[in-house]
C-alpha positions as CSV (number, residue, x, y, z in Angstrom):
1,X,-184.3,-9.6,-7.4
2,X,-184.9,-11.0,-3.9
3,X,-188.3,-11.2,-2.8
4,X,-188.8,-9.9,1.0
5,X,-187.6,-13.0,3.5
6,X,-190.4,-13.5,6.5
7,X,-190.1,-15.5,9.2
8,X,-191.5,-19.0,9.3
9,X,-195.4,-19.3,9.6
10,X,-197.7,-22.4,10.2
11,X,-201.0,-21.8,8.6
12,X,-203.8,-24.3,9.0
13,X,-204.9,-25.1,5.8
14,X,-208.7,-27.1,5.9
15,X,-209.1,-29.5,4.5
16,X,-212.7,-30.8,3.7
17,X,-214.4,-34.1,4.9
18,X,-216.0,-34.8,1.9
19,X,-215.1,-38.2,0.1
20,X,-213.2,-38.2,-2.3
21,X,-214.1,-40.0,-5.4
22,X,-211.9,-43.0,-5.9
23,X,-209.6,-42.5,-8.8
24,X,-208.0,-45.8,-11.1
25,X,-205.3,-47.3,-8.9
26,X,-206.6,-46.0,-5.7
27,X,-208.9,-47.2,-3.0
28,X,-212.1,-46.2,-2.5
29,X,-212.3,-44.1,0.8
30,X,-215.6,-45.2,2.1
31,X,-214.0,-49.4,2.0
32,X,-211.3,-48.0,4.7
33,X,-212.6,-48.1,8.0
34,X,-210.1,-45.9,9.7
35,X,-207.7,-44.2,7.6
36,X,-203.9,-43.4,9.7
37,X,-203.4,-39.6,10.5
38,X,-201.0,-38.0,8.4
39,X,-199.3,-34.4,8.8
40,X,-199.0,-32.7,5.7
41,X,-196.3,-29.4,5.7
42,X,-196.6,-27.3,2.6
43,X,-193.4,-25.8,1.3
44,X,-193.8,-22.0,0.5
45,X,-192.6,-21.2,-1.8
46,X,-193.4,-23.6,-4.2
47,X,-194.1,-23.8,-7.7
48,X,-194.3,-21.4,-10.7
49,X,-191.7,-18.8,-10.5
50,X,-191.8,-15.4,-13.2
51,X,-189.8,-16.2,-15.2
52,X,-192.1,-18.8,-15.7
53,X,-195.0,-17.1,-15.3
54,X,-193.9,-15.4,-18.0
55,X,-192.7,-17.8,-20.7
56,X,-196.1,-19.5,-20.5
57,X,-197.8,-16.7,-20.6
58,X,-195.7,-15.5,-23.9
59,X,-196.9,-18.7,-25.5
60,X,-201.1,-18.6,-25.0
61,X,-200.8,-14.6,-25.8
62,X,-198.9,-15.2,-29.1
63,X,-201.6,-17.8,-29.3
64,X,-204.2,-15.6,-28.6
65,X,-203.0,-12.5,-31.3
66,X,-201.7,-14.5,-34.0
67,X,-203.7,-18.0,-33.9
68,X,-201.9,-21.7,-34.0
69,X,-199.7,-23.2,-34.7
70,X,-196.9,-21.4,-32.7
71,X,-193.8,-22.7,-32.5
72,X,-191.1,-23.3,-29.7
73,X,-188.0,-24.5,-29.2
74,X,-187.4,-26.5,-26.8
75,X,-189.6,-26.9,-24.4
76,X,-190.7,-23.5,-22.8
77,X,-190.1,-24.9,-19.1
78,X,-189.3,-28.3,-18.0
79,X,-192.7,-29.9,-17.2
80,X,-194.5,-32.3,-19.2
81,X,-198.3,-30.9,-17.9
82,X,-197.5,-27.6,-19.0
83,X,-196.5,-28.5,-22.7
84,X,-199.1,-31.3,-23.2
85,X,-201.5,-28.3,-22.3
86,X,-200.0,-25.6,-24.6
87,X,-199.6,-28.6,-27.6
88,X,-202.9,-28.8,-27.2
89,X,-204.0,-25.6,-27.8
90,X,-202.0,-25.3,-31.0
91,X,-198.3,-25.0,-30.0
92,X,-195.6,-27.3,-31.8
93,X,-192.5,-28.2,-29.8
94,X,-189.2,-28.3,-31.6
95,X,-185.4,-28.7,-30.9
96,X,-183.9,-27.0,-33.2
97,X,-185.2,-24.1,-35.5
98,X,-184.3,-26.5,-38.9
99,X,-187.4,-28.5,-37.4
100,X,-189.5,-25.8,-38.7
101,X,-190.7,-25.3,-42.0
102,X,-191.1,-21.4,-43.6
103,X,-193.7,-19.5,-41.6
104,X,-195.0,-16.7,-40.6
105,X,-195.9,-18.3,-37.5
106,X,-194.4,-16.6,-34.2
107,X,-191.2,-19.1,-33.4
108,X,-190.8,-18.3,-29.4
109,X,-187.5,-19.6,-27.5
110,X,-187.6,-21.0,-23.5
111,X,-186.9,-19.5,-20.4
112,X,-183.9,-21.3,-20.4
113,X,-182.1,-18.7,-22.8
114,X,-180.5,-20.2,-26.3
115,X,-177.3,-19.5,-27.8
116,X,-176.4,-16.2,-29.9
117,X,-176.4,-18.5,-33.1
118,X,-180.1,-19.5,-32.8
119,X,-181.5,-16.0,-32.9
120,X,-179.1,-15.0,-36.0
121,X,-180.4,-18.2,-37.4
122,X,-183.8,-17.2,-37.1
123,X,-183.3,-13.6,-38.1
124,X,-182.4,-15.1,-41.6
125,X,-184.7,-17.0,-42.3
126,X,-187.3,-14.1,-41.2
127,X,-188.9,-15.8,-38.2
128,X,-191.3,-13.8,-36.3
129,X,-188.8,-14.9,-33.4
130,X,-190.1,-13.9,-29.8
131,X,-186.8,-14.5,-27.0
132,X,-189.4,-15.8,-23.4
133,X,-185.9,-16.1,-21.9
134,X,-186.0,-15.1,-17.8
135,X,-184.8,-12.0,-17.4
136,X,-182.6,-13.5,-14.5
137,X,-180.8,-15.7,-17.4
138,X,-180.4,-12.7,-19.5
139,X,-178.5,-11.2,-16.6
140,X,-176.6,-14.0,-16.6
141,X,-175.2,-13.5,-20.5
142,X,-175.1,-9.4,-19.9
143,X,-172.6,-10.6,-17.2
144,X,-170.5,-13.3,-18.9
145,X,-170.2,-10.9,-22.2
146,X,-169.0,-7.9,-20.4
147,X,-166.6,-10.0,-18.3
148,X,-165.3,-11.0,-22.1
149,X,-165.0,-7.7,-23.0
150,X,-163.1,-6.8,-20.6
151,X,-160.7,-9.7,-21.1
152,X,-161.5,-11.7,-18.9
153,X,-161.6,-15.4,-18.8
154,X,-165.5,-16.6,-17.9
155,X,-166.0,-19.9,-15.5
156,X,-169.0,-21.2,-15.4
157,X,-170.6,-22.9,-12.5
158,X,-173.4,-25.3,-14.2
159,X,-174.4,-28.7,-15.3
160,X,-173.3,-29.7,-18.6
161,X,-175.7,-30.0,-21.5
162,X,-178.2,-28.5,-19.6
163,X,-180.3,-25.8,-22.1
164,X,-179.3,-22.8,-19.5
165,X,-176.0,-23.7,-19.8
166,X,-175.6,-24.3,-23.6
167,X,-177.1,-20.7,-24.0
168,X,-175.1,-19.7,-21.8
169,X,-171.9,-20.4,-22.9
170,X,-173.4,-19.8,-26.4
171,X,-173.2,-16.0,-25.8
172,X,-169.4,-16.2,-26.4
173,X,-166.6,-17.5,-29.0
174,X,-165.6,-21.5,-28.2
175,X,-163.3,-21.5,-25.8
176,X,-164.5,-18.3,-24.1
177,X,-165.9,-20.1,-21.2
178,X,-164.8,-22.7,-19.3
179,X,-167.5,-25.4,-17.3
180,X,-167.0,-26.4,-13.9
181,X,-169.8,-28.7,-12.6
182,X,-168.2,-30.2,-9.1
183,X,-165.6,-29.0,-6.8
184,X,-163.5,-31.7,-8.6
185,X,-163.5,-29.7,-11.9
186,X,-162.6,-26.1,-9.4
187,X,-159.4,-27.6,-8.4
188,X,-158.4,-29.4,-12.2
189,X,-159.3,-26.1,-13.4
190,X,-155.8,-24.2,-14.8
191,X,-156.9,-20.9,-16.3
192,X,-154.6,-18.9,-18.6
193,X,-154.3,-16.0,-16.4
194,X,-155.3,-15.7,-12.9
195,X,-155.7,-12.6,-12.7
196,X,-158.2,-12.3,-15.7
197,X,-160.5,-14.2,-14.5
198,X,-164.2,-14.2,-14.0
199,X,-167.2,-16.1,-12.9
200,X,-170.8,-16.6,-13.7
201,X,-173.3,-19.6,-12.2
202,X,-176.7,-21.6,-14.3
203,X,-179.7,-19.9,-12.5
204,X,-181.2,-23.2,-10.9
205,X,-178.1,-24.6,-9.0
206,X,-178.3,-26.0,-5.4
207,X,-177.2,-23.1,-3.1
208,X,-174.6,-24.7,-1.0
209,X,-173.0,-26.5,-3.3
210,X,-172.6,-23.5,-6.1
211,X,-171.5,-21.5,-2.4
212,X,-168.8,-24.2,-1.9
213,X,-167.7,-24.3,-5.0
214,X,-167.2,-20.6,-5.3
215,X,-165.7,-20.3,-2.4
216,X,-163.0,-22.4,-3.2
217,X,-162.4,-20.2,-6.5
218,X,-162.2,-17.2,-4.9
219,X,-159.7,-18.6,-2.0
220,X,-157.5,-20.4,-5.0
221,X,-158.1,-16.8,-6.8
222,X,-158.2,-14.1,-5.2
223,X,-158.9,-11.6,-8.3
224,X,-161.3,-13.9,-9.4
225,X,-164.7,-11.2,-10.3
226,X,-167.7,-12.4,-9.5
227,X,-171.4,-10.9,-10.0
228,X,-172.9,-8.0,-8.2
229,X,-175.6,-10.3,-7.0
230,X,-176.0,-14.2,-6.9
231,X,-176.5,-15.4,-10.3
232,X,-179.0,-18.1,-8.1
233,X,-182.0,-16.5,-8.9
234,X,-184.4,-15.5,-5.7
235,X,-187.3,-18.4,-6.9
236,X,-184.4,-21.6,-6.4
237,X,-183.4,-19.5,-3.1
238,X,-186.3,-19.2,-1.9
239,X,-187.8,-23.0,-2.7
240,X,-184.5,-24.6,-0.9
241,X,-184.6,-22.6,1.8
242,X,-188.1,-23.7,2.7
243,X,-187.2,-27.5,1.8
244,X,-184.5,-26.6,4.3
245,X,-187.2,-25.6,7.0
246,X,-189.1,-28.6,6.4
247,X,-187.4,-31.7,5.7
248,X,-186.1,-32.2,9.2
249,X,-189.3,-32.2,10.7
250,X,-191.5,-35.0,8.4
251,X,-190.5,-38.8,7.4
252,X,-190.5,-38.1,3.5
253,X,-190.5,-35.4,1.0
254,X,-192.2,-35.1,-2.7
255,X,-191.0,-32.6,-4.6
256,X,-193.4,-32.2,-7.6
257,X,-191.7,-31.8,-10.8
258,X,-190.2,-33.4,-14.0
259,X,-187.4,-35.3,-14.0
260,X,-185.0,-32.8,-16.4
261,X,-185.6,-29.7,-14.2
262,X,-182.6,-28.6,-12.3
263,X,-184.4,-26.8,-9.8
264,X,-186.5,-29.4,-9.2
265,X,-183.8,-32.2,-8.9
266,X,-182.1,-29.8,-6.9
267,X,-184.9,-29.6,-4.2
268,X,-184.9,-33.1,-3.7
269,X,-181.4,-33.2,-2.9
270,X,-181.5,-30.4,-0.4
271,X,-184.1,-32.3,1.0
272,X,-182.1,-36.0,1.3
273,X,-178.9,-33.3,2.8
274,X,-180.8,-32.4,5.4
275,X,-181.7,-36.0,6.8
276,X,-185.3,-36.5,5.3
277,X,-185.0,-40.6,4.6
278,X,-187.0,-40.3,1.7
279,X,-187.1,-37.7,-0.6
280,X,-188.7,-38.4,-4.1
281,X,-189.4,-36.0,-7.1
282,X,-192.5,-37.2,-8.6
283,X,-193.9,-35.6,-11.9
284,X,-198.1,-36.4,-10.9
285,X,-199.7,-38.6,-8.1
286,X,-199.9,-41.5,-10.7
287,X,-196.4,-41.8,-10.5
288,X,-196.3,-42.4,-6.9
289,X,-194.7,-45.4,-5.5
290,X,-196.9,-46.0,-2.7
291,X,-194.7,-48.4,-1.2
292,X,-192.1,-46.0,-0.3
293,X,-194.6,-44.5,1.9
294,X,-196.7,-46.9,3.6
295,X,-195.8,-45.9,6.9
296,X,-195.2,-42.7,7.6
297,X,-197.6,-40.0,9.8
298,X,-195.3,-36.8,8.3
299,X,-195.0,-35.3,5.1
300,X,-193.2,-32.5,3.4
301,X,-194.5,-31.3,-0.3
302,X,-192.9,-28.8,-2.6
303,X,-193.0,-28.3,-5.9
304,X,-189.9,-26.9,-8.4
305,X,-190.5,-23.5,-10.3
306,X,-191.8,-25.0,-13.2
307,X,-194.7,-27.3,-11.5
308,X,-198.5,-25.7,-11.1
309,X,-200.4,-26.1,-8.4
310,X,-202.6,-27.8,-9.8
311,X,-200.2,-31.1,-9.5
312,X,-199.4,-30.1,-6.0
313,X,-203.2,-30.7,-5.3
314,X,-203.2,-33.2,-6.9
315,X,-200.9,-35.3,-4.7
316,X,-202.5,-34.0,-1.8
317,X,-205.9,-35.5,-2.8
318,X,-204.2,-38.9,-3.6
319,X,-202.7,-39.1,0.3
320,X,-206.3,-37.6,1.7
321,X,-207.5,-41.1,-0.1
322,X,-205.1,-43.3,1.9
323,X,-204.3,-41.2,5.1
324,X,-206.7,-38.6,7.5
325,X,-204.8,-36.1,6.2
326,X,-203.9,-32.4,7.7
327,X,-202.1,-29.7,6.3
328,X,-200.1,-26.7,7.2
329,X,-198.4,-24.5,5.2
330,X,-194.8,-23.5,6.1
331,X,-193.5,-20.1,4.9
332,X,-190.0,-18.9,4.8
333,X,-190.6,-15.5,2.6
334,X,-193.2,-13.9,0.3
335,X,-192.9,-13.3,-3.2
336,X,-194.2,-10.5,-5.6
337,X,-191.9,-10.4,-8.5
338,X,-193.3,-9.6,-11.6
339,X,-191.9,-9.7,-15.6
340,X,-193.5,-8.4,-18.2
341,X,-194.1,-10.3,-21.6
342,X,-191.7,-9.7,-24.0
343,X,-192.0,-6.5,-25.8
344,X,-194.1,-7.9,-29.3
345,X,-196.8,-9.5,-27.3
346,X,-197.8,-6.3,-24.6
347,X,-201.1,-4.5,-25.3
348,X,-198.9,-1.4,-26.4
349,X,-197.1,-3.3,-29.2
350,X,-200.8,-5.2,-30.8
351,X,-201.8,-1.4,-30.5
């Protein structure tokens, strides 16, 4: 689903001229006589996508109708802030289900979709099991099992060992699907008939390089099927596209986000292809290496779909204590999509 593109807007964003108190590792505003100016351009979109928006949101409302501990596998999306904050309202992270001992605890799996084997697994041993996968992965396994029915040999563009793509090849018997990470793999890649032959793509990939890569499969095999729509979901679209707009224009890029989240990683890259000399992902504005940018009057921020704002605002606060900072916010579409919690935690089910 691909929210409404807009054409690029700078809004003015104040900022206030209050200090701001000095925080450990940071220098106090009012010892700096003159600070240098900095520009600031916000990426927008940024940040929390719904998919993720949802999968948190399964989490506190199991928490909320059922009481801790819940239980999750893996962690429900890639950023450390986000867990730490549902652990601490009674949530226990696990890997695996074998982690967890009998319960009749809610067991919830990520957004990032898990094999066909986990759910069966949890089915007998009678876990309240609660699937917070995006919808937009789901899609992704509704495509690569009818492709199977249909007899067709499934390619999948992804990065290996990555959670999306272990569930995603987990919807099918071994050998079912075949990974192909890098052009490289496209053109090793012999498939045992070409003209059964299918593709599907992990949800968070970097846009060109999934496009190149396709491309080349459907020049090399022309009855190659793909999907109806991108498997790229719009939220990684629409994030690169405004890294795109921006990281020409400023000295450096942050990208705020963890340091296992594909979208995330992939952002930063966008940003270093389109000739911003530095380009760092950064998890929190403690982690800033403030040597990397002690020069610079332009900045670029964005944040990957699994980073709140609360981060983002973060970082802006620690460059306000070093830098006269302004900000604008540059927009490159306007998003409104919406899923709803999965079916046992809405209002109509508790009823």
């Amino acid at each position: 689903m691909r929210a409404r593109q807009s054409e690029v807007r700078c809004i003015p964003v104040a900022l206030t001229g209050a200090a701001v108190p000095p925080k450990p590792g940071r220098p106090d505003p009012e010892s700096l006589v003159s600070k240098p100016p900095l520009k600031v351009l916000l990426c927008s979109p940024r940040g929390f996508c719904a998919g993720v928006v949802r999968a948190i949101d399964a989490v506190e409302q199991a928490l909320k109708l059922y009481g801790p501990p819940v239980y999750v596998r893996h962690e429900i999306v890639h950023n450390r802030f986000v867990v730490d904050g549902l652990k601490a309202k009674g949530a226990i992270f696990v890997e695996e289900l074998d982690e967890i001992p009998d319960t009749d605890a809610p067991v919830i799996f990520s957004a990032h979709g898990v094999p066909k084997s986990v759910p069966v697994e949890a089915q007998a041993r009678n876990f309240l099991a609660i699937d917070a996968t995006c919808p937009l992965v789901t899609k992704v396994h509704r495509e690569a099992e009818i492709h199977h029915k249909r007899g067709r040999e499934v390619v999948l563009v992804g990065h290996a060992r990555h959670p999306e793509v272990v569930g995603t090849m987990g919807q099918l018997p071994p050998g079912a699907v075949t990974l192909v990470e890098t052009l490289d793999d496209a053109r090793a890649f012999v498939p045992r008939d070409e003209t059964a032959l299918a593709f599907v793509t992990q949800t968070t990939l970097s846009v060109d390089d999934t496009r190149e890569i396709v491309d080349y499969l459907r020049a090399r095999f022309p009855a190659i099927v793909g999907p109806h729509k991108e498997d790229i979901c719009y939220a990684t679209t629409n994030r690169q596209e405004a890294v795109k707009r921006v990281a020409p224009h400023v000295e450096a890029m942050i990208v705020v986000g963890a340091p296992n989240s594909s979208n995330s990683q992939r952002l930063r890259e966008v940003a270093e292809r389109e000739g911003c000399r530095i380009a760092e992902l950064v998890q929190r504005a403690a982690d800033i290496d403030w040597a990397r940018f002690g020069a610079i009057s332009s900045l670029g921020i964005s944040a990957g779909a699994s980073a709140p704002e609360v981060l983002v605002e973060e970082i802006i606060e620690a460059f306000a204590a070093r830098y006269d900072v302004s900000v604008e916010t540059v927009s490159t579409a306007d998003e409104s999509v919406f899923f709803p919690l999965p079916r046992q935690l809405r209002p109509d089910a508790a009823a």
